[in-house]
Structure formats: C-alpha cells, structure tokens
Kinemage of the C-alpha trace (Angstrom):
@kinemage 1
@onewidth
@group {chain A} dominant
@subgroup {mainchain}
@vectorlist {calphas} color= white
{ca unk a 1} P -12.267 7.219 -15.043
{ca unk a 2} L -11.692 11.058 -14.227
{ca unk a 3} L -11.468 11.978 -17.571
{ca unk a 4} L -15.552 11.194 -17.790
{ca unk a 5} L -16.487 13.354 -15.410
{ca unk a 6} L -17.746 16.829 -16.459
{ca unk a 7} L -15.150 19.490 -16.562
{ca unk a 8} L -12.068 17.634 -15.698
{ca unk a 9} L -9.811 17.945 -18.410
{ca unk a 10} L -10.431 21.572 -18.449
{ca unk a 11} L -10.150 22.141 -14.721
{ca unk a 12} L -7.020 19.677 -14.488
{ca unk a 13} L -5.225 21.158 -17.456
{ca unk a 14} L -5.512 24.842 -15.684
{ca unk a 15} L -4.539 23.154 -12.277
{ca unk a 16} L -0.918 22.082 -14.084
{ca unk a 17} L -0.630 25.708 -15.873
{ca unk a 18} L -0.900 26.602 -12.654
{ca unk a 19} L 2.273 25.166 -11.530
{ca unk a 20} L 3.924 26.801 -14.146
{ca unk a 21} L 2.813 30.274 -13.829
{ca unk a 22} L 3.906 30.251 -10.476
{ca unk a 23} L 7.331 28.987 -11.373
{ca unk a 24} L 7.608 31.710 -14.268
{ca unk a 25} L 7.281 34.143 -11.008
{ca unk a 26} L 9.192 33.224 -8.878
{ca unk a 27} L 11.846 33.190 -11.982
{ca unk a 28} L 10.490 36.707 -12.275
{ca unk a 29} L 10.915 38.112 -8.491
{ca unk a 30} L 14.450 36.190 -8.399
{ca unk a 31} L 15.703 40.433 -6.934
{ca unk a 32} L 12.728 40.702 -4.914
{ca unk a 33} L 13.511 38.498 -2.268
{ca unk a 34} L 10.704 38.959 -0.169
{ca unk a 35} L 8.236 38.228 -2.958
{ca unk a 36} L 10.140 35.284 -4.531
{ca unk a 37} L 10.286 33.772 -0.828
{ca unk a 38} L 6.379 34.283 0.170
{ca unk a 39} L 6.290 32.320 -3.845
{ca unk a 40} L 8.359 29.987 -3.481
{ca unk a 41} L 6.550 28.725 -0.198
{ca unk a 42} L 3.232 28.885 -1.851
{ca unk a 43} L 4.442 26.830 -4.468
{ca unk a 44} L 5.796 23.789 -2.015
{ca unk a 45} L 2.469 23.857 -1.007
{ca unk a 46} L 0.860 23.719 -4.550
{ca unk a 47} L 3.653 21.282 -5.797
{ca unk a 48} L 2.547 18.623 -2.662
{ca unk a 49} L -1.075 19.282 -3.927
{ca unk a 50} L -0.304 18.115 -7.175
{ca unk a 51} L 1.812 15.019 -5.807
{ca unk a 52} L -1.488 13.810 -4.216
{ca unk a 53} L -3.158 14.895 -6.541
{ca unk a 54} L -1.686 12.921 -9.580
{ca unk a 55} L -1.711 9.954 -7.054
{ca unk a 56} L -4.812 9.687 -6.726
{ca unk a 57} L -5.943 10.512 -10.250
{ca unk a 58} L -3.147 8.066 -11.590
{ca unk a 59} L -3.497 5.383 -10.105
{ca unk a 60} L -6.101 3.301 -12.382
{ca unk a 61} L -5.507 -0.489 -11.135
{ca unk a 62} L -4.245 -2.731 -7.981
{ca unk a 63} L -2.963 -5.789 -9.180
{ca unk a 64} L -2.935 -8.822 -6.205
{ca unk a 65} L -0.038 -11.382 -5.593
{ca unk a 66} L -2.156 -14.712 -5.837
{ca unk a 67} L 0.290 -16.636 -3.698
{ca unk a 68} L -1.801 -14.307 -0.607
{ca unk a 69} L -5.022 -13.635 -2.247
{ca unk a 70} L -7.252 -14.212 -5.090
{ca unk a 71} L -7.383 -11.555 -7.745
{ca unk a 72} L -10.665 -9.559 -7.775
{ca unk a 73} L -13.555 -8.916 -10.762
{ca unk a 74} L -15.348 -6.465 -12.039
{ca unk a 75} L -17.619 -4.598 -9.581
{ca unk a 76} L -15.617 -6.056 -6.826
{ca unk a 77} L -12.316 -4.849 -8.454
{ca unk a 78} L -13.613 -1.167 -8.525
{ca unk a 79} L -14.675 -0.822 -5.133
{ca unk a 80} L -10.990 -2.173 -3.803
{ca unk a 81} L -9.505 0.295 -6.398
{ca unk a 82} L -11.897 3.526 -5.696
{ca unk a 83} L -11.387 2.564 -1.783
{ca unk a 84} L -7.742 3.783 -2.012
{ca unk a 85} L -8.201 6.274 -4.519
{ca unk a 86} L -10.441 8.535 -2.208
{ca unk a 87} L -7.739 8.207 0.497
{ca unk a 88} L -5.509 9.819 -2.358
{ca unk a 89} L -8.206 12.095 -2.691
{ca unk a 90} L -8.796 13.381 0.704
{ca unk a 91} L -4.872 13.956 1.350
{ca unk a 92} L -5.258 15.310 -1.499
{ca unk a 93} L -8.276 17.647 -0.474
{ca unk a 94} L -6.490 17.946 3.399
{ca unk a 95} L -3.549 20.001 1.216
{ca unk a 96} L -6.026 21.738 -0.893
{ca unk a 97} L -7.106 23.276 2.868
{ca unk a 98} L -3.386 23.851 3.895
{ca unk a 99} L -2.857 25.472 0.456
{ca unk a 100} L -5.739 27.957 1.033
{ca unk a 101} L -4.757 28.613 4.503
{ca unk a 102} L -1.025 29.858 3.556
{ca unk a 103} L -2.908 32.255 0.588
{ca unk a 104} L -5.290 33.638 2.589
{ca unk a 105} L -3.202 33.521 6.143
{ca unk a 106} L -6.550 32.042 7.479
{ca unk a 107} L -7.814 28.610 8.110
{ca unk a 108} L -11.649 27.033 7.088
{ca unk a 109} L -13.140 24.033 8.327
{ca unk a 110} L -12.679 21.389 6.166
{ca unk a 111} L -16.575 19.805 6.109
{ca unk a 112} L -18.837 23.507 6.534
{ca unk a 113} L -17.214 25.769 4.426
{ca unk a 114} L -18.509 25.624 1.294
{ca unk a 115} L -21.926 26.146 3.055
{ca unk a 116} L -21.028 29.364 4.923
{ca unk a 117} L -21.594 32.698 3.757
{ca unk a 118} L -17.809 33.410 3.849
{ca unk a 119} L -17.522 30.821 0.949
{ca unk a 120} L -19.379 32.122 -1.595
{ca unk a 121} L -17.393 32.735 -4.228
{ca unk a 122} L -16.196 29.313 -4.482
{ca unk a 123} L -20.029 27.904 -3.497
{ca unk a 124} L -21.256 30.058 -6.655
{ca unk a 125} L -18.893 28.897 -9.043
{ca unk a 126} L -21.035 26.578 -11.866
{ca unk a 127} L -18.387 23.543 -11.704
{ca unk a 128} L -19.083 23.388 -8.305
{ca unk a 129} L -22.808 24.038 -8.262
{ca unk a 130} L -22.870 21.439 -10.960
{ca unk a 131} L -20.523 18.953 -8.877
{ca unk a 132} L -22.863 19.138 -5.813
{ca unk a 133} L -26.322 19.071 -8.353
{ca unk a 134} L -24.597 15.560 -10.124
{ca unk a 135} L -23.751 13.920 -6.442
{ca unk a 136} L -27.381 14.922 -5.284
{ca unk a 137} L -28.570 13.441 -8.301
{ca unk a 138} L -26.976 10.522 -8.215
{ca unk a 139} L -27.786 9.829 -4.439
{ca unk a 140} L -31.224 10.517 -4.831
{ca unk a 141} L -31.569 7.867 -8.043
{ca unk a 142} L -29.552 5.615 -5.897
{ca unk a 143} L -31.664 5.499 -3.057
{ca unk a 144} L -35.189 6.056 -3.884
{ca unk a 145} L -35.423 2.388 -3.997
{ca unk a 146} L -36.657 1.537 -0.953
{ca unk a 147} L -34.372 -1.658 -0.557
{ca unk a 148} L -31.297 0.322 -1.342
{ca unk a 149} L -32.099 3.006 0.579
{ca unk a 150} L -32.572 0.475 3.707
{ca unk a 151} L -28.858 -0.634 3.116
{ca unk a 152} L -27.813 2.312 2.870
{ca unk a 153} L -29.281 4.248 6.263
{ca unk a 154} L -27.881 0.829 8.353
{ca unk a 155} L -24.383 1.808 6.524
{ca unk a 156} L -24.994 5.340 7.521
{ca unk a 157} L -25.817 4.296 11.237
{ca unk a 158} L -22.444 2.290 11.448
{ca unk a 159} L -20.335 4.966 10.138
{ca unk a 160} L -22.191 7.088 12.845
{ca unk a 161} L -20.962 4.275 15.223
{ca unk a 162} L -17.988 4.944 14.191
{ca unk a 163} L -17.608 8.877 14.465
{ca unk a 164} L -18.115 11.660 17.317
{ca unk a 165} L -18.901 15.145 18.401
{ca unk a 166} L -19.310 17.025 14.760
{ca unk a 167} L -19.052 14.548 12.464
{ca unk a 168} L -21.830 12.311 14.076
{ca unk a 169} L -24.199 15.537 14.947
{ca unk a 170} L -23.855 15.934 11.149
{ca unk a 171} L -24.451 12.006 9.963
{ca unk a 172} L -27.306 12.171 12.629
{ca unk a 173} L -28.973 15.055 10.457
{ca unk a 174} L -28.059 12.851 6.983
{ca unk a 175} L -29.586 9.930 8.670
{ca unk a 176} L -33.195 11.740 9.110
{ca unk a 177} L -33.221 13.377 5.667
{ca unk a 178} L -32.596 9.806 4.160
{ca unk a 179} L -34.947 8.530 6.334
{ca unk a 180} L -37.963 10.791 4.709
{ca unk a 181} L -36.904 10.226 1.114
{ca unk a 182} L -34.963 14.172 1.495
{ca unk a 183} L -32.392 13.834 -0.794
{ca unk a 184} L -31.680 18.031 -0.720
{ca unk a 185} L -28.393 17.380 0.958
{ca unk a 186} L -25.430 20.107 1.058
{ca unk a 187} L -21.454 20.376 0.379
{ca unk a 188} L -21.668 19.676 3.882
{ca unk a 189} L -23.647 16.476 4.105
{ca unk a 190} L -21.354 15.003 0.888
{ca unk a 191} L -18.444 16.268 2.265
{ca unk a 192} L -19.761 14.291 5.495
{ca unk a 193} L -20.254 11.225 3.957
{ca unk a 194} L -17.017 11.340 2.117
{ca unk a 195} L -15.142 11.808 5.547
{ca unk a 196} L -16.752 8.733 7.193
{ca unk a 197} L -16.072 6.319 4.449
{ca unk a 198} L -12.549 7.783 4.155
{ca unk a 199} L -12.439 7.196 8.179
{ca unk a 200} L -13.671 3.885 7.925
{ca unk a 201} L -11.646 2.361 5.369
{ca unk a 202} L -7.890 4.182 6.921
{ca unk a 203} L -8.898 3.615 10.300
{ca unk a 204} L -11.540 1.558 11.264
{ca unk a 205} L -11.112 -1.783 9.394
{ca unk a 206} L -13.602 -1.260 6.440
{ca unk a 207} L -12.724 -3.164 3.718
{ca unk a 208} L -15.039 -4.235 0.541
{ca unk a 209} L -17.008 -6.828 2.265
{ca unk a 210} L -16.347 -5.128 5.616
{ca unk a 211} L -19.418 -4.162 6.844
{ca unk a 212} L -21.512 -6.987 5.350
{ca unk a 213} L -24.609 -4.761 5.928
{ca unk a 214} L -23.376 -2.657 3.000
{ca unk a 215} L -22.137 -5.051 0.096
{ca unk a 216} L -19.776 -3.530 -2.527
{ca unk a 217} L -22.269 -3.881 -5.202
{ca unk a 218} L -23.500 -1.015 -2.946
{ca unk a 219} L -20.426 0.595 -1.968
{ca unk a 220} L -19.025 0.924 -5.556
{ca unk a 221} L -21.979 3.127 -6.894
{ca unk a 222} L -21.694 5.382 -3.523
{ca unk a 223} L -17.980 5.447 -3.875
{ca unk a 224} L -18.352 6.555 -7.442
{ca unk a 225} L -20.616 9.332 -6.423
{ca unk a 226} L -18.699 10.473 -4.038
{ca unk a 227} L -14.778 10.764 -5.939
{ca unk a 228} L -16.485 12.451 -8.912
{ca unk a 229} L -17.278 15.187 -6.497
{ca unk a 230} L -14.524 15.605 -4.895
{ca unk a 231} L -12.316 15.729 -7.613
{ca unk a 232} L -14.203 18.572 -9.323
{ca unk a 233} L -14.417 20.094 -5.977
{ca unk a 234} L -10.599 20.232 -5.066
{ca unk a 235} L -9.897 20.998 -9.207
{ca unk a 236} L -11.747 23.847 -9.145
{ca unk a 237} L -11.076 25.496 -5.618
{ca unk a 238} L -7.154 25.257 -6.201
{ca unk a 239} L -7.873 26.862 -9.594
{ca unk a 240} L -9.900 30.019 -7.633
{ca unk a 241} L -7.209 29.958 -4.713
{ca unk a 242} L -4.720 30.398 -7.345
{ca unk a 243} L -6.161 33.176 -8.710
{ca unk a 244} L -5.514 35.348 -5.232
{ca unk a 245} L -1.620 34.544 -4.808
C-alpha cells in the first residue's frame, strides 16, 4: 500500500539512514559526554518513532478467528485493516511531535502548525505541498457528488458530536466549507479530520459499520485519503527535524 504513494520509498529510505547517522555520532562523541548524552536521548526518541512507525507501515493484513467472527472481503477488509493502521499512524505522528519538541526545546500544536507562519519551512517543502494538493484532490473528487457528499457532512456532524472546544470549532468550519461545495481545505482541516476518525474508532465505539450513516464503502476511500497524507507528512517532517539535531 505505502509503497504507491508518491515519494515514500525515498522519504522512508532517508527516515532509516537517519537512524544510522545518528548512531555513527553518538559512536563519534563517545569523549564528549555532554554531546553523546543530549544524542543519545534524541535518538530514544527517533528509535520509538520508527517502532510506530514500522507498525503501522507493516502491518498489511488482520486475519479473524472464525470460531468469533466471520472473516471479512474486499472493501470491507480494507476499511477494518486501514482503521488500525491510522491509530499506528497517529502514535506514530503524536512521537513525531515529541521528537520535534526535544530538538527544538519547544512544543507545536499538533492540528495548526503546519498552517502558522512559524511552520514554514516544513509547510513549503514540495512533498508536503504535494501531500496536502493529493488529499484536497482526492476529497474534492470524492465529494462533489452530491449523494456522497450528503453522507459524508452527516459523518462529519457525528464526529462533531463526538468532539469539543478546538476540535469541534474546527469540524464546525469543515462542515460549512463542505456544505458550499469548498473543497480549499488546509493541513489543518485534514489534520482535523484525521483526529476525529482516529478519536472515534480508539475511543468512541466506531467500528466499520459503526455509524451506519457512513458505510465503509464510504469510509474506506476517506480512510485512504487520509493515511496517504499522513504518512508523507510525518516521513518528511522527521526527515527536516533531523536535519537540525
């Protein structure tokens, strides 16, 4: 699956040569103990990245126990798969943030940042201007149909139900571009929608036929939109964080 979407190899590739640099210093800075310390911290922190990481990249099928319950097909199959996988993915993206916090000795919000001003050196960069253009893209083909979009707003309107303060001030704003056929959203609205579903399906009982107003015929395209993005997104930030260590 991942190795389809644009840039991934590449990115994923660098993220592991990564790993090694950083062991090759602190191998280097084994007198400076200061220096091999602050390195050897960073790289607990990259190292549980790429646990999650790998997890959630790796794992490819979920195989059921017919003695409890009947083995799933096709479309069906995915969206039980790609629900766990973008748990993975946002532990995965949650360590990305920790990772970049211990660099930089500052924090970011998880949802706005690649939206603020502060940012913009990661916002800039063309895998991730070309992972926000594809999710965009594929949103807007999604739900220009005006049946699909339907489904989709009542989905958006539960996982509102299901959120507060922020998070549904910002679904609330996703809700009304939808609504008049704006499909210009940001990192922010993606990163948005990404959260909810992840909410949903961890902690509020979603499940692929759970809520019914939102089949998994639908689910499975918007879940596909939405781990493509991320992935790139999480690739190529812990590639630029690297960079600054």
């Amino acid at each position: 699956m991942e190795e389809n979407y644009d840039n991934f190899t590449e990115l994923f590739n660098q993220f592991r040569e990564n790993i090694d640099q950083l062991q090759n210093r602190i191998f280097d800075n084994h007198e400076n103990i200061i220096e091999r310390d602050r390195l050897y911290n960073l790289s607990n922190d990259l190292k549980n990245l790429d646990v999650k990481l790998r997890l959630a990249f790796g794992m490819e099928e979920i195989r059921l126990n017919p003695i409890f319950v009947d083995e799933k097909q096709d479309d069906l199959k995915l969206c039980h798969l790609l629900y766990y996988k973008i748990a993975d993915l946002w532990f995965a993206y949650e360590s990305y943030i920790i990772f970049y916090t211990k660099v930089f000795q500052t924090a970011k919000n998880k949802i706005l940042w690649l939206d603020t001003l502060t940012h913009t050196n990661y916002s800039n960069l063309p895998e991730i201007i070309r992972s926000l253009d594809l999710a965009v893209e594929n949103i807007s083909q999604l739900y220009s149909n005006d049946a699909r979009r339907n489904f989709f707003l009542e989905y958006l309107n539960y996982c509102s139900s299901n959120s507060v303060g922020g998070q549904r001030n910002r679904l609330s704003i996703i809700i009304d571009k939808i609504q008049n056929e704006n499909f210009n959203l940001s990192h922010t609205d993606i990163l948005t929608i990404f959260y909810s579903v992840r909410n949903n399906f961890v902690h509020n009982g979603e499940t692929t036929v759970v809520p019914e107003i939102f089949g998994y015929q639908n689910k499975v395209r918007l879940l596909m939109v939405l781990h493509q993005y991320l992935s790139i997104i999480i690739l190529k930030s812990s590639n630029k964080t690297f960079q600054r260590i």
